[in-house]
SERO-4910 file (N, C-alpha, C, O; in steps of 0.05 Angstrom, whole numbers):
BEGIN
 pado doro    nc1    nc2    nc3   cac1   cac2   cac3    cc1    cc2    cc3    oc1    oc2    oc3
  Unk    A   -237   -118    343   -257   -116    322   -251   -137    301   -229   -137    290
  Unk    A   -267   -154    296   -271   -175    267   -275   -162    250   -295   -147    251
  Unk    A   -260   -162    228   -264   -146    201   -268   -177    177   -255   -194    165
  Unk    A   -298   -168    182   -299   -197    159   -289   -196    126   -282   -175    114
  Unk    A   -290   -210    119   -278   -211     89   -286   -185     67   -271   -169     55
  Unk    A   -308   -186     67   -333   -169     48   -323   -137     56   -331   -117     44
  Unk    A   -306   -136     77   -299   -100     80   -264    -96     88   -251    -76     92
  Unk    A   -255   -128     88   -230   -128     93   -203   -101     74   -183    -90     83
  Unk    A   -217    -99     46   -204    -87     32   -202    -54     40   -185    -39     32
  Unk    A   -222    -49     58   -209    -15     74   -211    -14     99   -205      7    110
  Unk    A   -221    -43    114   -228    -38    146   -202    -47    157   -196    -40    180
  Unk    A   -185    -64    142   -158    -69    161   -139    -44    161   -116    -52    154
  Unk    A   -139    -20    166   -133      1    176   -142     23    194   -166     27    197
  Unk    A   -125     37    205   -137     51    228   -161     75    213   -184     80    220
  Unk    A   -145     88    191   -150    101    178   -186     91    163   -204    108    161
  Unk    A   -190     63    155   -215     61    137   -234     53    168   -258     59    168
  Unk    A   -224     41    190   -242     43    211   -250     66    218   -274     69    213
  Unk    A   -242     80    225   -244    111    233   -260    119    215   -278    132    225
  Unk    A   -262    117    187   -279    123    175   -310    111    174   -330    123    167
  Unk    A   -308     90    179   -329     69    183   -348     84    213   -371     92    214
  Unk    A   -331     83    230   -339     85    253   -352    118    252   -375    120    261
  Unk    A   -340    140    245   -346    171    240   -384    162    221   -404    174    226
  Unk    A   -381    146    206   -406    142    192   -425    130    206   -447    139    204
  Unk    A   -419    106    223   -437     95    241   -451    115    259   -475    118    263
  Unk    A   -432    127    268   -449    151    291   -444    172    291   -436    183    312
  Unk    A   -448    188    261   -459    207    257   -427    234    268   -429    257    276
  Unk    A   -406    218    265   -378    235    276   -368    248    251   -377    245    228
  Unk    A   -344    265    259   -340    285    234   -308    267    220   -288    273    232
  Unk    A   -307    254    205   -279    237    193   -265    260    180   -271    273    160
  Unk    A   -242    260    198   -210    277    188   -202    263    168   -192    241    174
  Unk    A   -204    274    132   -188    256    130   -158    267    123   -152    284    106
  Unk    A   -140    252    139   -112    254    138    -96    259    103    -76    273    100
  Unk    A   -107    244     80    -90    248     65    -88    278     47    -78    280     25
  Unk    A   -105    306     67    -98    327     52    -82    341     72    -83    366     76
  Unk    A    -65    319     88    -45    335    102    -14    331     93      5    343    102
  Unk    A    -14    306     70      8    297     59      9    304     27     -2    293      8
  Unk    A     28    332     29     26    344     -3     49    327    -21     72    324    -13
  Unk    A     41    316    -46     57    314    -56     88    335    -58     88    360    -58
  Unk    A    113    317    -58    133    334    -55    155    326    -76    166    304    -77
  Unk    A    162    357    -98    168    345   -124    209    340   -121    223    348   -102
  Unk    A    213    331   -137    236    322   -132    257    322   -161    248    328   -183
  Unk    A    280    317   -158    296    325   -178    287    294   -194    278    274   -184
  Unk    A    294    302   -227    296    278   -244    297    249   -235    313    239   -220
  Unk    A    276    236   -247    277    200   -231    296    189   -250    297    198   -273
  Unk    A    307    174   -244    334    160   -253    320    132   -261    326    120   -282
  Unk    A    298    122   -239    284    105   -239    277     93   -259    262    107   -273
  Unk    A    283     66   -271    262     57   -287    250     23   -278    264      4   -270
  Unk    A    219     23   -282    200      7   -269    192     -5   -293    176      6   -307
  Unk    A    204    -33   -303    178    -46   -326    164    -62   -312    176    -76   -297
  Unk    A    137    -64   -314    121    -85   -310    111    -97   -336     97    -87   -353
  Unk    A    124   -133   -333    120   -151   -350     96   -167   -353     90   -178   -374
  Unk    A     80   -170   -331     55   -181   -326     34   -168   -320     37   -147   -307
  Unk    A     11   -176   -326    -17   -162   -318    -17   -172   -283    -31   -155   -271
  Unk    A    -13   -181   -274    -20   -185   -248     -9   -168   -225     -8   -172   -201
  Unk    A      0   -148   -241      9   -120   -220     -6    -92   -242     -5    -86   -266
  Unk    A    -19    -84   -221    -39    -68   -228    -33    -36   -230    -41    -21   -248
  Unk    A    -14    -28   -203     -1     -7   -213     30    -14   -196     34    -34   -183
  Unk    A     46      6   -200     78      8   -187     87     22   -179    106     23   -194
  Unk    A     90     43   -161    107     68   -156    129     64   -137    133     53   -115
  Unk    A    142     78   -156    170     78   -146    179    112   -140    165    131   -148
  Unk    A    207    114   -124    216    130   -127    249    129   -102    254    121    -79
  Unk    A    260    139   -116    287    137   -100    295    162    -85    287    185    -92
  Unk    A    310    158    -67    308    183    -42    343    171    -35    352    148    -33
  Unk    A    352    189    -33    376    190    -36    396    210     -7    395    235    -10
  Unk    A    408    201     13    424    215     27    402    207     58    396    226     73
  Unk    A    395    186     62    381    173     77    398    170    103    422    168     98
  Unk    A    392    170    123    409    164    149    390    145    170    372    150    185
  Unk    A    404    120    163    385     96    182    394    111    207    411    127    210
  Unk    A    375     99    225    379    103    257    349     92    275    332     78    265
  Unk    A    349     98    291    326     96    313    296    109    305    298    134    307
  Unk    A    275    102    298    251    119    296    256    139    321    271    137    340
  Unk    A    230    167    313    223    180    329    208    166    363    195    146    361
  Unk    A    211    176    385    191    161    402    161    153    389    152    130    386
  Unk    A    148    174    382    114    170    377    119    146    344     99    135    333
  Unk    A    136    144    337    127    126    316    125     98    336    106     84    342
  Unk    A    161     98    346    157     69    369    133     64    374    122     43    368
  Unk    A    122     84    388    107     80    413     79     74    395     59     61    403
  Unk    A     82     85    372     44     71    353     54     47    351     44     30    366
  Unk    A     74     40    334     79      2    332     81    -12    358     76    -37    358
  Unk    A     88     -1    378     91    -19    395     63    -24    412     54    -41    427
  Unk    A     52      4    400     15     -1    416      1    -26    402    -20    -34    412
  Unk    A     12    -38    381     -4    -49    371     11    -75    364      4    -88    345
  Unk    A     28    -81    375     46   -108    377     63   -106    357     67   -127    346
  Unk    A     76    -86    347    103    -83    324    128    -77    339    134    -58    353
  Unk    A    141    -94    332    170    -81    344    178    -62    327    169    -62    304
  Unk    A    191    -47    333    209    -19    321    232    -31    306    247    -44    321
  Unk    A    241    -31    276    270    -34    268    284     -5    274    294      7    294
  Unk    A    280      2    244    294     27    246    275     44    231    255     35    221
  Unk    A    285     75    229    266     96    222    248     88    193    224     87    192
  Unk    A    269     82    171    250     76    144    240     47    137    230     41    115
  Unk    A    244     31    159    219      4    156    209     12    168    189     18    155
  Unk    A    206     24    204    181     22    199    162     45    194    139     47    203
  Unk    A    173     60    180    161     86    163    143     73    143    124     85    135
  Unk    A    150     43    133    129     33    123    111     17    121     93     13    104
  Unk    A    119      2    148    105    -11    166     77      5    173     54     -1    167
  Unk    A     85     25    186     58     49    198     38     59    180     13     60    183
  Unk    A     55     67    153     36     59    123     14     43    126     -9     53    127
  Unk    A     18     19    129      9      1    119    -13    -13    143    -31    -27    137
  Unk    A     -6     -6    172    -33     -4    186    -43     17    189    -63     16    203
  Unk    A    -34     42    180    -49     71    188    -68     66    158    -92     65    163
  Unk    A    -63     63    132    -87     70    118    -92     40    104   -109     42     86
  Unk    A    -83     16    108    -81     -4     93    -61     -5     71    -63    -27     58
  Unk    A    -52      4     66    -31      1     39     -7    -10     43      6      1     60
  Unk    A      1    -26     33     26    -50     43     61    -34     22     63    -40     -2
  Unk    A     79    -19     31    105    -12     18    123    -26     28    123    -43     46
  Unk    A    143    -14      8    169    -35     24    192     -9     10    188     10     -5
  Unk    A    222    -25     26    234     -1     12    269    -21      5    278    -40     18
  Unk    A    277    -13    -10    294    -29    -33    326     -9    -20    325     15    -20
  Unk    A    351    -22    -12    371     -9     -9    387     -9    -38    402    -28    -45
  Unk    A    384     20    -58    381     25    -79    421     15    -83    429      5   -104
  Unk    A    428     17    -73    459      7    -81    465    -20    -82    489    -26    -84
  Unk    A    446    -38    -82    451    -67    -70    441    -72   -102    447    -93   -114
  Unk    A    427    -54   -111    415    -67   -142    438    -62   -166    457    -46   -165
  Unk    A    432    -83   -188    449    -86   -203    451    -61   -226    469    -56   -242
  Unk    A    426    -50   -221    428    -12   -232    394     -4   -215    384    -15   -195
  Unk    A    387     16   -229    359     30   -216    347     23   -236    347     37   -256
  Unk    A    333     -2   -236    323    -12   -259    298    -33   -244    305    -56   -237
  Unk    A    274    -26   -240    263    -47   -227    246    -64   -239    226    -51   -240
  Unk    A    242    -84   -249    225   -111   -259    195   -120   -247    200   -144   -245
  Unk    A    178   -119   -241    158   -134   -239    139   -159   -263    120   -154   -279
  Unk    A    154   -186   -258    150   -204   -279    135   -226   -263    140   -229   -239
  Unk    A    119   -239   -275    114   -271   -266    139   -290   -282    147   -285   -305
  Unk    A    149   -310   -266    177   -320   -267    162   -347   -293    140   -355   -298
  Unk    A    185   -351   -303    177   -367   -328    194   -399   -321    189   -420   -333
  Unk    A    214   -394   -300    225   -423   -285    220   -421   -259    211   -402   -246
  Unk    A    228   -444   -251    235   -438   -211    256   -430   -210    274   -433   -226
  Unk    A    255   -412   -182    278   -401   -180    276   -404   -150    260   -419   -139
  Unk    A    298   -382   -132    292   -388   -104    300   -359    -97    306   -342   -115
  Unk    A    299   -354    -67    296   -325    -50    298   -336    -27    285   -353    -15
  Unk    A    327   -315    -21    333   -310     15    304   -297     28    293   -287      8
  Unk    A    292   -293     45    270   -277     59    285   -260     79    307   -264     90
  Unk    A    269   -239     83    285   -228    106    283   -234    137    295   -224    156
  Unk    A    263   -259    136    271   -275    161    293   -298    151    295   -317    167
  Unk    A    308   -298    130    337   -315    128    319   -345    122    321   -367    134
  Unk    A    303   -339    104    274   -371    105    299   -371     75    313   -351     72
  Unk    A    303   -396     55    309   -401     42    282   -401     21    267   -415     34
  Unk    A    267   -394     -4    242   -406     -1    238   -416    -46    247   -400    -63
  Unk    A    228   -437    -51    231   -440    -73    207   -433    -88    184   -438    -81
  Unk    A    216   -416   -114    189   -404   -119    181   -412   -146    200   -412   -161
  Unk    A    155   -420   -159    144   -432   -184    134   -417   -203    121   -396   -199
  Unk    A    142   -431   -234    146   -408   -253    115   -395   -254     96   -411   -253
  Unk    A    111   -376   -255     88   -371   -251     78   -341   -234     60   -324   -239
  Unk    A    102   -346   -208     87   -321   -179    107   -303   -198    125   -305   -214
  Unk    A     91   -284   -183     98   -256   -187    116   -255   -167    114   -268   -146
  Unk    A    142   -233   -177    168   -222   -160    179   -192   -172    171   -179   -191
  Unk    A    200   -187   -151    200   -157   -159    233   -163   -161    244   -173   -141
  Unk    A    248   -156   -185    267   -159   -187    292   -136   -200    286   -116   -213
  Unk    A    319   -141   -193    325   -119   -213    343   -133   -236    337   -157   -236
  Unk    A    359   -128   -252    366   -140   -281    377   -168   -270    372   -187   -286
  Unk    A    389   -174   -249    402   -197   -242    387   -212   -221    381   -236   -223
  Unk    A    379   -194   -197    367   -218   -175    346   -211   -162    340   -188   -156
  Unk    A    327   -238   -156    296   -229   -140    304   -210   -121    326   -207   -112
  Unk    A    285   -197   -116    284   -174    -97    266   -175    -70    270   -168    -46
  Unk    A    243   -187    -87    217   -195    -68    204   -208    -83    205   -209   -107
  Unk    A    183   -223    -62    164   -235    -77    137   -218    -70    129   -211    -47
  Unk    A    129   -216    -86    111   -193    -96     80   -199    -78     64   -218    -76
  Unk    A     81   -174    -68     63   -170    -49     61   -184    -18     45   -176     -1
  Unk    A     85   -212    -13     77   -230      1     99   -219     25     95   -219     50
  Unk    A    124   -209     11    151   -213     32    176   -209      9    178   -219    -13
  Unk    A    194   -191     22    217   -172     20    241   -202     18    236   -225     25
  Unk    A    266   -191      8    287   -214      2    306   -198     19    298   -177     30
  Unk    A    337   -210     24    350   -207     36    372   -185     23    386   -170     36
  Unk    A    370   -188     -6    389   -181    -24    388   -151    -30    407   -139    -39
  Unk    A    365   -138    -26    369   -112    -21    356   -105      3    333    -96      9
  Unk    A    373   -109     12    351   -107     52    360    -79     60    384    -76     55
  Unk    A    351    -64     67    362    -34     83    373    -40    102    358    -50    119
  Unk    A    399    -38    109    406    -39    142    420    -12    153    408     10    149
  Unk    A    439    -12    166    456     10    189    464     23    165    455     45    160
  Unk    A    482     11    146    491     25    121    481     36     98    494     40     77
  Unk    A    454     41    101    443     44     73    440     69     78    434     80    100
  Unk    A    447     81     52    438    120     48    422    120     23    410    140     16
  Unk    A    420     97      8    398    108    -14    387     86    -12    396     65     -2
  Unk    A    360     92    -25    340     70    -20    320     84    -47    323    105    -58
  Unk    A    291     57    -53    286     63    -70    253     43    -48    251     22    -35
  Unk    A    231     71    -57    207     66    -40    190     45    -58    197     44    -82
  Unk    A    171     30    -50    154     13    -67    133     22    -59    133     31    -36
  Unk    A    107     23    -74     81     25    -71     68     23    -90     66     37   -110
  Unk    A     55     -4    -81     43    -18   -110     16    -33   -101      7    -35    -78
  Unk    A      5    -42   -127    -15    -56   -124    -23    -84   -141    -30    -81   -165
  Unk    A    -22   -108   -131    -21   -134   -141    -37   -150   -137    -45   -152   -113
  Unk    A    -48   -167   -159    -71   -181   -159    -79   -200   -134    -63   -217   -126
  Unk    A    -97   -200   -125   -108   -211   -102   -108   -244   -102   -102   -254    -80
  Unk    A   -113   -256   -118   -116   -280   -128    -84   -295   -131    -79   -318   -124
  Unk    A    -67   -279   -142    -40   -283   -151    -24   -291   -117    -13   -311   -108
  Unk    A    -28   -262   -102    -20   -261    -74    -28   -284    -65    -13   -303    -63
  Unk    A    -55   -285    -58    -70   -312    -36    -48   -336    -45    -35   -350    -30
  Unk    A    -48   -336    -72    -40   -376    -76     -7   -379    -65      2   -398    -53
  Unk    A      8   -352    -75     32   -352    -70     40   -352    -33     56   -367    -22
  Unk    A     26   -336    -25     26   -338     10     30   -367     10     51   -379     13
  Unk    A     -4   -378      6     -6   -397     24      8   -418     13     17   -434     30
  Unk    A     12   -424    -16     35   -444    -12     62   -444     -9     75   -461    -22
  Unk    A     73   -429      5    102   -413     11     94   -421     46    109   -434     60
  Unk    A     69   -411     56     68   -410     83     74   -390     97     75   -390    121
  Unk    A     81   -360     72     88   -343     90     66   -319     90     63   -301     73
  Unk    A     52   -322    112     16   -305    122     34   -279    125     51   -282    142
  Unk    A     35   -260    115     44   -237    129     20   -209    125      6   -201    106
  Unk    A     24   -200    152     -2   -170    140     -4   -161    114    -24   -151    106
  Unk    A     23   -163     97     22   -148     76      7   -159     49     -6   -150     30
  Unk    A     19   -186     62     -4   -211     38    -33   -209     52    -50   -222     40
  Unk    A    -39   -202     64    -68   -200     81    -84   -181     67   -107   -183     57
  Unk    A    -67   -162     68    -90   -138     60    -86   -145     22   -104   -148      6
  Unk    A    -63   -147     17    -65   -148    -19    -93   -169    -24   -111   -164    -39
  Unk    A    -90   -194     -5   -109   -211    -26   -132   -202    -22   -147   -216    -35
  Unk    A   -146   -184     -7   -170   -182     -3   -171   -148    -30   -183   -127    -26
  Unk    A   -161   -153    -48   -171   -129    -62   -166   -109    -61   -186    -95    -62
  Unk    A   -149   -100    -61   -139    -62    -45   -141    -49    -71   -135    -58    -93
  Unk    A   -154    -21    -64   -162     -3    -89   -139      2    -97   -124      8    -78
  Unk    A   -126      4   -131    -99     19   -133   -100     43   -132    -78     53   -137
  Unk    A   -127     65   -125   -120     84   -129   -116     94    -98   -119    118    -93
  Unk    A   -105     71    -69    -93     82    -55    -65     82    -53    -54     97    -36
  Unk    A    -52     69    -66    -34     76    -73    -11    100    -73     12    104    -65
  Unk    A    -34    117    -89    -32    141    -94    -22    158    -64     -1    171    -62
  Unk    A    -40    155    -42    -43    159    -23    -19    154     -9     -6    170      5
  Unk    A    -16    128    -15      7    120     -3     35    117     -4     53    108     10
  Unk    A     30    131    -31     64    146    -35     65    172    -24     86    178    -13
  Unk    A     45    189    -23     48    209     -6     56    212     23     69    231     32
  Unk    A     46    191     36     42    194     59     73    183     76     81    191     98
  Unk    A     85    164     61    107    157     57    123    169     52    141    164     68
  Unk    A    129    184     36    146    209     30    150    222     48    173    228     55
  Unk    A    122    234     63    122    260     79    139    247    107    153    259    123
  Unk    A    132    218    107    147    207    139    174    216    138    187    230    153
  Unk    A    179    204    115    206    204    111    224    229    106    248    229    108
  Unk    A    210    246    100    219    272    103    221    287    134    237    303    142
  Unk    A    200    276    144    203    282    174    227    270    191    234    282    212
  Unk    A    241    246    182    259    238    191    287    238    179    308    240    190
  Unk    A    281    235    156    313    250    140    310    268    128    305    264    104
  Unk    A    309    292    137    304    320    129    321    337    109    317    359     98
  Unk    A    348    315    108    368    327     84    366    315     68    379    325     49
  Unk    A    352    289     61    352    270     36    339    287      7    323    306      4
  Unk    A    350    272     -7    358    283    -36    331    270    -46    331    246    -41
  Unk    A    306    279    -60    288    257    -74    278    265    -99    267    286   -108
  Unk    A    286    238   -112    272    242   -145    245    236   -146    231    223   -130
  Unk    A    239    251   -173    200    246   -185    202    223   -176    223    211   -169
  Unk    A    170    215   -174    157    189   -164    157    179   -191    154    197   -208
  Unk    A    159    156   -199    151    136   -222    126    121   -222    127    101   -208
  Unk    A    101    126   -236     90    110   -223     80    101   -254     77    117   -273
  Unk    A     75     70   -255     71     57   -279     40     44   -277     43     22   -268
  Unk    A      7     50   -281     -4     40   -282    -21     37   -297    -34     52   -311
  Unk    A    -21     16   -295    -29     -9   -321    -51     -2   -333    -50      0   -358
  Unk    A    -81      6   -318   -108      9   -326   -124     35   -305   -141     34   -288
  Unk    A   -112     52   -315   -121     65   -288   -154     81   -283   -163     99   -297
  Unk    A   -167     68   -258   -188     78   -251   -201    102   -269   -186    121   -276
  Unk    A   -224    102   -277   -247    122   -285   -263    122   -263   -274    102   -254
  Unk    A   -267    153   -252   -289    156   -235   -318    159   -242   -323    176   -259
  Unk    A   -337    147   -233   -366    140   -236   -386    160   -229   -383    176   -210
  Unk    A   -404    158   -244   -429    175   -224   -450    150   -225   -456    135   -243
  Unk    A   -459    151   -201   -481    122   -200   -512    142   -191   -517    150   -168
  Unk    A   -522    145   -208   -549    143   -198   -573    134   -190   -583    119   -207
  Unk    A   -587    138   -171   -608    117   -158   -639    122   -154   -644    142   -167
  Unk    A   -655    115   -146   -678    129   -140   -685    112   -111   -679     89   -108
  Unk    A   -698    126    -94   -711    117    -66   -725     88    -66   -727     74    -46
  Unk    A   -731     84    -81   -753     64    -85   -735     40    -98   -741     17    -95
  Unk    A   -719     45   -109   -699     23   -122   -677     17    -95   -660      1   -101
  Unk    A   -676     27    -68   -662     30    -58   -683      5    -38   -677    -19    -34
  Unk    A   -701     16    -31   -719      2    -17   -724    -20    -20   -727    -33      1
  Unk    A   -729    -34    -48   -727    -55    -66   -704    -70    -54   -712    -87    -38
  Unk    A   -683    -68    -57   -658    -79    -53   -655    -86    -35   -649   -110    -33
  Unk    A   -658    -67     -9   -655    -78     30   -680    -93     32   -678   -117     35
  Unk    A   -700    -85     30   -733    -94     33   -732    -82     54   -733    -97     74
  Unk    A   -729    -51     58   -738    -37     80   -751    -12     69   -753    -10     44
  Unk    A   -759      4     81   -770     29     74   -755     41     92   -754     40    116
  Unk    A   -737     59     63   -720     80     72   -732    105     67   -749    100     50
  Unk    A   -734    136     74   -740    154     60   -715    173     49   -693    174     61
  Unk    A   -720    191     23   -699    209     20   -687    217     46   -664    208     51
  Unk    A   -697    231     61   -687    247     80   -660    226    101   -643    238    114
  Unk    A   -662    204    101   -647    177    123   -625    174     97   -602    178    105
  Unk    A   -626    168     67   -607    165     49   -591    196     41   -573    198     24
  Unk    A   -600    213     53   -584    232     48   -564    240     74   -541    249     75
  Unk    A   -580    235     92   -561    233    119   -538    204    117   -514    203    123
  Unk    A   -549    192    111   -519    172    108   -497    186     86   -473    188     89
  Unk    A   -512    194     65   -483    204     38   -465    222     68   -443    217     79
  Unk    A   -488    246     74   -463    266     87   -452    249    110   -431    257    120
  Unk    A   -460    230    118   -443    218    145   -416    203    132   -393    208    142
  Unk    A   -420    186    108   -401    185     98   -381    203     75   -365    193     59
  Unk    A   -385    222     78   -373    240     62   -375    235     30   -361    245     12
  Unk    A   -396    218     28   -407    218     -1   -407    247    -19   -420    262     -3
  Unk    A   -401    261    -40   -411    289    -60   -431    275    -73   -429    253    -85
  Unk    A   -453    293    -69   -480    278    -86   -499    308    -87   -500    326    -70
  Unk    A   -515    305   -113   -537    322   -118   -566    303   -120   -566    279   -127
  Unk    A   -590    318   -114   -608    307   -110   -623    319   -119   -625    344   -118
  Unk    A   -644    299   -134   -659    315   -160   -690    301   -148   -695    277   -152
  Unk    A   -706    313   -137   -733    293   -125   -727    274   -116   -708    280   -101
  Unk    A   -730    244   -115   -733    227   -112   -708    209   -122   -708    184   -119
***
């Protein structure tokens, strides 16, 4: 399937296709995120400043008593349906994130930082960053990075650093799920050279209020696979957060717009195909 630009921001997941597709033909869309309950956790230790506008929201949260190892079979076996190799259980716990509903995480080996203190700044010199493909890469004052009091961490939204990498030894870790300006991402990718899914879906616009979603859903993996881990409140720092809308319309303003003749009865069958809540007052 081609997911052109104009719907890229929810169709590059399994999750906003499925939805797309349940609406095209009239199917019933599960949706999955009222199966992932928020799950509360002892005191966050956590602290998240964001120094620039070009990160929109931030959630954090640290999970503590973690045991790397092998994913379950059925996680393998989704990444590998779809050309991902398997690392280990909590990459790609957020790997699957991030093609199951679109939302791009990452996860920070919380002992490698210089405290639990996390930064999101645009850099005011050059500086540089190990990658976790071992790329050396030099970065201009300007991009956005995710840092802790002493050293880059990541470069924000595009690709993960080496310096707090999770490996065999990590028991605490600290989850990311965020959301960063689309415009900021694109320039930094492409002049770095590094295209990765995660810079894919950021520059095309991703709502921050999945986010939300996507700390949930993340949590719950992770609970399914380290079932004794220790986890604090979520942190979540955002900047401007969403007001929900009521848009109202009339038939004839609708008709106007496509240059078709729609009737009520065809625009109300689309709201319920897409799981639109709507009241209808005549016309």
């Amino acid at each position: 399937i081609k997911v052109l630009p104009d719907r890229a921001h929810d169709c590059q997941s399994h999750y906003g296709m499925a939805k797309e597709i349940a609406g095209l033909l009239g199917l019933t869309f599960k949706d999955s995120s009222q199966y992932f309950k928020p799950i509360e956790g002892s005191a966050a230790n956590l602290k998240i400043d964001i120094q620039t506008g070009l990160c929109r929201r931030y959630m954090g949260r640290i999970i503590r008593g973690v045991k790397i190892g092998p994913s379950p079979d059925w996680v393998k076996n989704y990444l590998e349906s779809i050309g991902q190799r398997s690392i280990n259980n909590i990459v790609d716990a957020t790997n699957l994130i991030m093609y199951d509903i679109g939302q791009p995480t990452h996860a920070f080996d919380a002992k490698k930082l210089a405290s639990e203190h996390i930064i999101v700044k645009a850099l005011d010199t050059g500086s540089s960053i190990t990658t976790l493909s071992d790329e050396v890469k030099t970065l201009n004052p300007g991009e956005m990075v995710i840092s802790d009091e002493l050293n880059i961490l990541a470069i924000a939204g595009v690709k993960g650093g080496k310096h707090a990498e999770v490996d065999a030894d990590t028991t605490d870790i600290v989850i990311e799920v965020a959301n960063f300006d689309p415009v900021s991402v694109r320039k930094t990718a492409r002049r770095l050279n590094i295209l990765t899914d995660s810079a894919k879906r950021f520059e095309n616009d991703l709502s921050p209020e999945l986010a939300g979603f996507g700390m949930k859903e993340l949590t719950g993996l992770i609970v399914e696979m380290c079932p004794d881990a220790i986890f604090e409140d979520v942190v979540d720092v955002y900047q401007s957060p969403q007001e929900k809308h009521e848009l109202a319309f009339d038939v004839s303003e609708v008709g106007k717009k496509i240059d078709a003749n729609i009737s009520a009865d065809e625009i109300e069958n689309i709201l319920k195909r897409y799981a639109f809540e709507y009241t209808k007052d005549g016309e």
